[in-house]
C-alpha positions in Angstrom: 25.5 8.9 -27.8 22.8 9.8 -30.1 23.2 12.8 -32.2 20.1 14.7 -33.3 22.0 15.4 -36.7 22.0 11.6 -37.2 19.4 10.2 -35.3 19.3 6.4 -34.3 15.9 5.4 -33.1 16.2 3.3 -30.2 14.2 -0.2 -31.0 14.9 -1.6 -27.2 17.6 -0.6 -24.6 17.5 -4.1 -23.4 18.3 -7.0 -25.6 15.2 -8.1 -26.5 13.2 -11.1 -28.5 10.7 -9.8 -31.4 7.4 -8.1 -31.1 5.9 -11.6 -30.0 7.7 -12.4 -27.5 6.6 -12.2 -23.7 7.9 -9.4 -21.8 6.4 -5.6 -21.0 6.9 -3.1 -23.6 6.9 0.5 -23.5 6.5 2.7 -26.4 6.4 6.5 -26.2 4.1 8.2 -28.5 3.7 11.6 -27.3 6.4 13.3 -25.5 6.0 17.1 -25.2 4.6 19.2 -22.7 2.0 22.6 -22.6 1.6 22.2 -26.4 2.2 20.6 -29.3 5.0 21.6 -31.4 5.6 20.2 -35.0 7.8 20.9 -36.9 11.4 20.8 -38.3 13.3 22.0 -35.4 11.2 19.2 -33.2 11.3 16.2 -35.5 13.9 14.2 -33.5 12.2 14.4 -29.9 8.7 15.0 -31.2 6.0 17.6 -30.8 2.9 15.6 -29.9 1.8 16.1 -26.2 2.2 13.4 -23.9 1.3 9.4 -24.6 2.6 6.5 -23.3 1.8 3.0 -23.8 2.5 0.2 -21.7 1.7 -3.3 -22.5 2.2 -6.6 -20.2 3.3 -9.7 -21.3 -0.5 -11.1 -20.7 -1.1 -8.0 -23.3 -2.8 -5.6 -21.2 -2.8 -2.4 -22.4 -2.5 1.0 -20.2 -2.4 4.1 -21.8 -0.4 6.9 -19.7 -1.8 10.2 -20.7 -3.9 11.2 -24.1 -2.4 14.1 -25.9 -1.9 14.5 -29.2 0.5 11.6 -29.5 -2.8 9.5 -28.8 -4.2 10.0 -32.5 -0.8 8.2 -33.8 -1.0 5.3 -31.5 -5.0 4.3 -31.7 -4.1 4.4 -35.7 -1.6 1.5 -34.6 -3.9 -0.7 -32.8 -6.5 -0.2 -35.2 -4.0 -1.4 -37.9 -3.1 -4.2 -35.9 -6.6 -6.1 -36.9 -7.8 -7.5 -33.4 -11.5 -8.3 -32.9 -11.9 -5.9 -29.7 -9.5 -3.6 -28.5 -9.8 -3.3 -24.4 -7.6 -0.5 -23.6 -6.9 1.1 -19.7 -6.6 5.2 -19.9 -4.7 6.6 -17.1 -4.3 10.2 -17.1 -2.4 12.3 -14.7 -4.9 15.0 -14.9 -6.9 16.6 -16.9 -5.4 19.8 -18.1 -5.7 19.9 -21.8 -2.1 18.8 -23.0 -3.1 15.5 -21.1 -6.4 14.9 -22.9 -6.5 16.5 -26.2 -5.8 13.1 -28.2 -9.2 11.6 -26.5 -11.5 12.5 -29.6 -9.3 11.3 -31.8 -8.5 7.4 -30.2 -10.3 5.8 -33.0 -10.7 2.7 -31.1 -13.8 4.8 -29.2 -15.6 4.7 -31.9 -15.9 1.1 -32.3 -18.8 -0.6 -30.9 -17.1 -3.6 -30.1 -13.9 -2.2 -27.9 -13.9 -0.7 -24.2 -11.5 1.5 -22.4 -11.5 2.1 -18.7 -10.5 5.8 -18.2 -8.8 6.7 -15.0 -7.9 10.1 -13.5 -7.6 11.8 -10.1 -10.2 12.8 -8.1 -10.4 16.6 -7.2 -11.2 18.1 -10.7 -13.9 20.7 -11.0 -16.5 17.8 -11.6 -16.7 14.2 -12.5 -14.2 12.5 -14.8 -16.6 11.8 -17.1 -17.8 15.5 -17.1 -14.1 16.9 -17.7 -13.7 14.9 -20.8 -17.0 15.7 -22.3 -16.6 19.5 -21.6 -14.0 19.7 -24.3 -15.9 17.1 -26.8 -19.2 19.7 -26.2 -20.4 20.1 -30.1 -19.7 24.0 -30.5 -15.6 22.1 -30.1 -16.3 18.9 -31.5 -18.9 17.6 -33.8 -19.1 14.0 -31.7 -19.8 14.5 -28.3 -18.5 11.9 -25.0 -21.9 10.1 -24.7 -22.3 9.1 -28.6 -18.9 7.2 -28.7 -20.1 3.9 -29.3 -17.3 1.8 -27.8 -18.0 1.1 -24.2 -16.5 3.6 -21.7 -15.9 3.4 -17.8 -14.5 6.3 -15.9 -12.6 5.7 -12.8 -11.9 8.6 -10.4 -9.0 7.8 -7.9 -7.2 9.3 -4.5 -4.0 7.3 -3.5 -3.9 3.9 -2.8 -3.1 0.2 -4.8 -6.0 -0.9 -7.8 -5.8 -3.7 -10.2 -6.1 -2.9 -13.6 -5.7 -5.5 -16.0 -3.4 -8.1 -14.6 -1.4 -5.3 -13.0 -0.9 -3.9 -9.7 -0.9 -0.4 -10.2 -0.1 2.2 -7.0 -1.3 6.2 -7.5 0.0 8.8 -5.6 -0.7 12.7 -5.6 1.9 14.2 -7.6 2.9 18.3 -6.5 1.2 20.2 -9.5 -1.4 23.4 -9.3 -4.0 20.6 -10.2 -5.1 17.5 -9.1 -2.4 15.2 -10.3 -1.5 11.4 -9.3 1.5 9.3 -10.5 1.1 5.9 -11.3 3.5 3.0 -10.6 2.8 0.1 -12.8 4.0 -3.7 -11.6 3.8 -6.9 -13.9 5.7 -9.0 -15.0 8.2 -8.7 -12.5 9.5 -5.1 -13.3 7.6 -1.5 -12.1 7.1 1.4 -14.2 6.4 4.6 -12.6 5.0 8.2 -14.5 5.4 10.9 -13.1 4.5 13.7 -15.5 3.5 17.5 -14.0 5.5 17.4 -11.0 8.1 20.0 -9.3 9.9 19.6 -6.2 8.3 20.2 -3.1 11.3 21.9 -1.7 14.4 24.4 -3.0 16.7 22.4 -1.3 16.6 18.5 -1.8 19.1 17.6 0.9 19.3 17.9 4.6 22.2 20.1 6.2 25.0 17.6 7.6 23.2 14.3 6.3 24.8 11.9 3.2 23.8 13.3 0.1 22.6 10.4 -2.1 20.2 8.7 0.3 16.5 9.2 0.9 16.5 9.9 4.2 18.5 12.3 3.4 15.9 14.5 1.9 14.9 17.3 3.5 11.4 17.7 2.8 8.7 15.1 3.8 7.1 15.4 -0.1 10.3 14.8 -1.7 11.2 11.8 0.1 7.3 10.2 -0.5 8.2 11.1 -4.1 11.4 8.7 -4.2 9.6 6.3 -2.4 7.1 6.1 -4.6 9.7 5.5 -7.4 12.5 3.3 -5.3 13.9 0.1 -7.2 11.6 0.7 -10.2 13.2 -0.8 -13.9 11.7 2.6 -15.6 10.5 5.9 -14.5 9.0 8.3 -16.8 9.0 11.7 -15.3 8.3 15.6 -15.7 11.3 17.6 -16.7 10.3 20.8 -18.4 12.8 23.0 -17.5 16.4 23.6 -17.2 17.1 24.7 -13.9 17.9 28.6 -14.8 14.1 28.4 -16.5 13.0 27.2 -13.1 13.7 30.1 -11.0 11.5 32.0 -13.3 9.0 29.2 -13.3 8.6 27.9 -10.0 5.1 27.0 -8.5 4.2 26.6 -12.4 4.6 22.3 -11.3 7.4 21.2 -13.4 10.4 19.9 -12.8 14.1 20.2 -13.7 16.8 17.5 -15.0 18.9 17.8 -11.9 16.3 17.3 -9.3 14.9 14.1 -11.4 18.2 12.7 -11.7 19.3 13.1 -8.4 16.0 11.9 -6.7 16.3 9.0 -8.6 19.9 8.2 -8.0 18.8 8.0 -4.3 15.6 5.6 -5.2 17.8 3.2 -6.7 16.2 3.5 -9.8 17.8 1.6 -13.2 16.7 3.9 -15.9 15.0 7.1 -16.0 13.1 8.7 -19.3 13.0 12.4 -19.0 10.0 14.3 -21.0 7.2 16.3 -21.0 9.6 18.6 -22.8 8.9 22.3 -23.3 7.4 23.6 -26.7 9.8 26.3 -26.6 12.6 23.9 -26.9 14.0 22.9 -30.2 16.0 19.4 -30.5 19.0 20.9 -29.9 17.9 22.0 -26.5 16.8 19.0 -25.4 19.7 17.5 -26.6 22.1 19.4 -24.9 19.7 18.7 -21.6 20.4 15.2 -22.1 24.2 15.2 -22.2 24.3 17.1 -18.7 21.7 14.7 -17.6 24.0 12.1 -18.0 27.3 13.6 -16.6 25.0 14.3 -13.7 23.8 10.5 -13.2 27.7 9.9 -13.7 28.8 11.4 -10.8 25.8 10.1 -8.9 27.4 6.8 -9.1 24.6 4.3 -9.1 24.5 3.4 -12.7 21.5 5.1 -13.6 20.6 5.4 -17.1 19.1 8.3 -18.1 17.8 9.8 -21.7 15.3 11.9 -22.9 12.2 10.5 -24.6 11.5 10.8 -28.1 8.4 9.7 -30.0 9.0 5.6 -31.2 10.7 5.0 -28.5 10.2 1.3 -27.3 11.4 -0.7 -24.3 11.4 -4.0 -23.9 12.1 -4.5 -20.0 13.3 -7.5 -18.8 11.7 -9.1 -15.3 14.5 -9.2 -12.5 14.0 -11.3 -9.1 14.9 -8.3 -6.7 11.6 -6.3 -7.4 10.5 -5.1 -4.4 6.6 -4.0 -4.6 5.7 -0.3 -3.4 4.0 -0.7 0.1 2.1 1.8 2.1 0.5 1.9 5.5 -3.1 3.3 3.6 -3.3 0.9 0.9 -6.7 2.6 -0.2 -7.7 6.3 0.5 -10.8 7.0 0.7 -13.0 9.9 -1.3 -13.2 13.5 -0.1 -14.9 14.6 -2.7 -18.1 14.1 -1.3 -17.0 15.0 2.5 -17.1 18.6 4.2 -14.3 19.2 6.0 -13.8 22.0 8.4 -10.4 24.2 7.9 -9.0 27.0 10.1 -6.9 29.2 8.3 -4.6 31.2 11.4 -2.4 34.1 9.2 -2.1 38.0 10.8 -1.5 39.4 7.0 -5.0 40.7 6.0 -5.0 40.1 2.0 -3.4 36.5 2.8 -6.2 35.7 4.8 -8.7 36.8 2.7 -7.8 35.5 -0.3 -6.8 31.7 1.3 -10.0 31.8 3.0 -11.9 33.1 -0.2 -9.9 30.1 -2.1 -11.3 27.7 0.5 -14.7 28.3 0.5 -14.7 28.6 -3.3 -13.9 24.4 -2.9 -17.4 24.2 -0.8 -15.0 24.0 2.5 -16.1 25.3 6.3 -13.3 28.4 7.2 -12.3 29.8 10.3 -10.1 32.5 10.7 -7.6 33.5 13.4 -5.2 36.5 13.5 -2.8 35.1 16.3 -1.4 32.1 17.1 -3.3 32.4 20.6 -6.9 32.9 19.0 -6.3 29.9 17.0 -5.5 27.7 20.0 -8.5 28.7 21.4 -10.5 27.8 18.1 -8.8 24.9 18.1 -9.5 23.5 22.0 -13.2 24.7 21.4 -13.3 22.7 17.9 -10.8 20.7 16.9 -11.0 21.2 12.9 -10.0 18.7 9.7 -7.2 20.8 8.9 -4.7 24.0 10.0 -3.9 26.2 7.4 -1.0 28.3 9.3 1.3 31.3 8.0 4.6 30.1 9.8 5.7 34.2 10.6 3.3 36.3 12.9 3.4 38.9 15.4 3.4 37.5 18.9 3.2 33.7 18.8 4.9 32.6 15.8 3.7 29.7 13.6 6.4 27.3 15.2 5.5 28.2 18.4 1.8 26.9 17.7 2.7 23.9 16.1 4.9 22.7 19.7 1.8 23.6 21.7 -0.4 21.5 19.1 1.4 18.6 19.5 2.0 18.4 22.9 -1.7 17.5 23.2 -2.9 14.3 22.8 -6.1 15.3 21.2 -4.3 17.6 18.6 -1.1 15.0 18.0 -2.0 14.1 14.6 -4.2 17.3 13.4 -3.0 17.8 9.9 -1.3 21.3 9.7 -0.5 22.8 6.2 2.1 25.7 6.8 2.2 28.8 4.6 6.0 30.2 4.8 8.3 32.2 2.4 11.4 31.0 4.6 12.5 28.0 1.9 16.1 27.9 3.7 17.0 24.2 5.4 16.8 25.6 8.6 13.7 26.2 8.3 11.8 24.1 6.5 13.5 21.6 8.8 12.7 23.3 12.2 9.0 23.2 10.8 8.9 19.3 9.9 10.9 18.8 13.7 7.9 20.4 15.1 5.4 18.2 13.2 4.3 20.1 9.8 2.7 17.8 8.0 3.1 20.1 4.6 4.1 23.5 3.4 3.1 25.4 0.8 5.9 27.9 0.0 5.2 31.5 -0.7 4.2 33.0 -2.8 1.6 30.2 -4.2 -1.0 30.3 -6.6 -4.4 29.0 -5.6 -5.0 26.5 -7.9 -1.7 24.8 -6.0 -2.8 25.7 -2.5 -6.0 24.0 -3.2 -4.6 20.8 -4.7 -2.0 20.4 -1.4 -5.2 21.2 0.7 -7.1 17.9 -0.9 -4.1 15.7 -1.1 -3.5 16.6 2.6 -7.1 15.4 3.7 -7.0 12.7 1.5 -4.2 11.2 3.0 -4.9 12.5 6.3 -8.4 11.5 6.4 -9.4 7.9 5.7 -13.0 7.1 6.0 
């Protein structure tokens, strides 16, 4: 095991040929989360916020994220001498950690290169209008529209894209933001990133089923997550906190080391790369988080690797014939950003309804209110609505209650119904998924996170 008092960079975990040869490489050059941290205590794991290159055997290059590790790694390729540089940007979200290396990827700047910059769909404006808000000249003296290289912007909801020679998947990630994940597959291996996620649920298994197993997950979001990840050669994903932080931390959208390793166990995954790694931890720390990471994947029993991603880390990931490519029923979604949707919001707490419905409207949506679970059937018979935003515990008629009635209707089978509950027992949550909740949102949530599990509900449930 490595030892942050005597570090041994890690060229490639597989056996490998030189730079040359043909497989997909990974390289990590930005691996810390929030903010970056230089410094002594963070030499061995690196400060620099998160950066991930990927290149295919063909030599496409994607670029996960562009935080400050980004500056390091376009210094790189512009060493490297080639006449155009034709990189693919795909960025979780935009929240600054994420984006902060942008003005300073050299290749930009050059007339000659291109990069095709892809992000979810959902921020508060365009793609292209995010980024150039923080390269506005009163905080940058070069703003978006004067780079001279030639740059594409890609907004995306879930579904499969090309890019490059790849086939690369997205899917909504659980974060108080627009997020996706990608899932990269060339070259007969998948790489999924999933950075700024947290679990959707406090309890990852179901009372009396095989721990171990997806369908053993309890909650709907949880078992798309490890999915979205099963079989894959590499997954890079979100693990901020230690799981005493968490209880602190919760609906902040991170994630721990023992729900990553176990959700991965349970994909089937070979090798997971934990980061995103908090600025308040030192080396140590993250040491120390990778030794019970391991004893954890031990007892999981499925030979998953697991380690914590340091800056210069490279892979070299050989192809295997078993890969199984990610399929979903939607293989493109289309946008809502464009769309007005119609939401009835049915809660009988006054300041919860006011402030959900204030949240709503805020994002340009039609809201209806209802106090009882009986007004809201009647709303709902009169006009059946895009979505049900429903508190699960009222007076009277309780939110289970209206959810049976719901979908013992032919017309309202498949409504989308996004429940508001502070009940996070199994019980519970799985009485409400029995009776055909398509989501929760746990109590008590921020509105940046209800929002984002509002548009990745329609998306998803609401294909043009």
């Amino acid at each position: 095991m490595r030892s942050v008092l005597q570090p041994q960079k890690l060229i490639s975990v597989d056996a490998a040929p030189k730079r040359g040869g043909r497989l997909m490489r990974v390289r990590f050059w930005g691996t810390r989360g929030s903010i970056a941290t230089p410094g002594p205590s963070t030499n061995y794991f690196g400060g620099n916020t998160s950066c991930v290159e990927l290149t295919t055997a063909n030599g496409d290059l994607l670029i996960f994220d562009c935080g400050t590790g980004a500056h390091r790694l376009a210094a790189e390729l512009m060493a490297q001498g080639k006449k155009a540089i034709h990189s693919n940007i795909l960025l979780g979200h935009t929240h600054w950690d994420h984006i902060q290396g942008f003005p300073f990827f050299s290749p930009a700047f050059v007339k000659v290169n291109t990069a095709a910059i892809y992000g979810p769909e959902g921020s508060r404006g365009s793609l292209h209008d995010v980024l150039a808000g923080q390269m506005e000249y009163t905080y940058f003296p070069v703003e978006l529209d004067q780079l001279p290289a030639a740059i594409t912007y890609h907004d995306l909801t879930e579904g499969i894209h090309t890019i490059g020679g790849a086939r690369v998947a997205t899917q909504f990630l659980n974060h108080p933001a627009m997020t996706v994940g990608y899932r990269v597959e060339a070259d007969g291996v998948a790489v999924v990133y999933l950075v700024d996620h947290e679990p959707f649920s406090d309890e990852l298994w179901r009372a009396g089923a095989e721990p171990g197993r997806i369908e053993s997950i309890l909650h709907e979001g949880d078992r798309r997550h490890a999915t979205f990840m099963a079989d894959a050669d590499l997954v890079i994903h979100d693990a901020q906190y230690t799981p005493e932080e968490y209880r602190l931390k919760k609906t902040w959208g991170h994630s721990t080391y023992d729900y990553v390793v176990q959700i991965a166990a349970a994909a089937g995954v070979r090798r997971v790369a934990l980061t995103h790694h908090d600025p308040s931890h030192d080396d140590h720390v993250i040491a120390d988080i990778e030794r019970k990471a391991r004893t954890l994947a031990l007892k999981c029993g499925t030979g998953l690797e697991v380690f914590c991603a340091y800056e210069g880390c490279e892979l070299v990931l050989e192809p295997h014939a078993t890969l199984k490519p990610f399929v979903t029923a939607d293989p493109f979604q289309a946008s809502v950003a464009r769309r007005r949707f119609h939401i009835v919001v049915v809660d009988d707490q006054p300041d919860t309804l006011t402030m959900v419905v204030r949240a709503l409207e805020d994002e340009q949506y039609t809201v209806s209110t209802a106090t009882s679970g009986q007004e809201a059937l009647r709303m709902i018979d009169e006009q059946k609505p895009d979505l049900v935003v429903l508190d699960y515990k009222m007076s009277g008629m309780d939110g289970l209650a209206v959810m049976k009635t719901l979908r013992a209707k032919p017309e309202t089978q498949s409504l989308p119904v996004l429940m508001l509950t502070a009940m996070t027992d199994e019980p519970s949550t799985r009485a409400g998924f029995d009776a055909g909740v398509t989501d929760y949102v746990t109590k008590p949530f921020s509105i940046p996170q209800l929002t984002a599990r509002v548009r990745a509900c329609l998306a998803r449930t609401h294909p043009l």
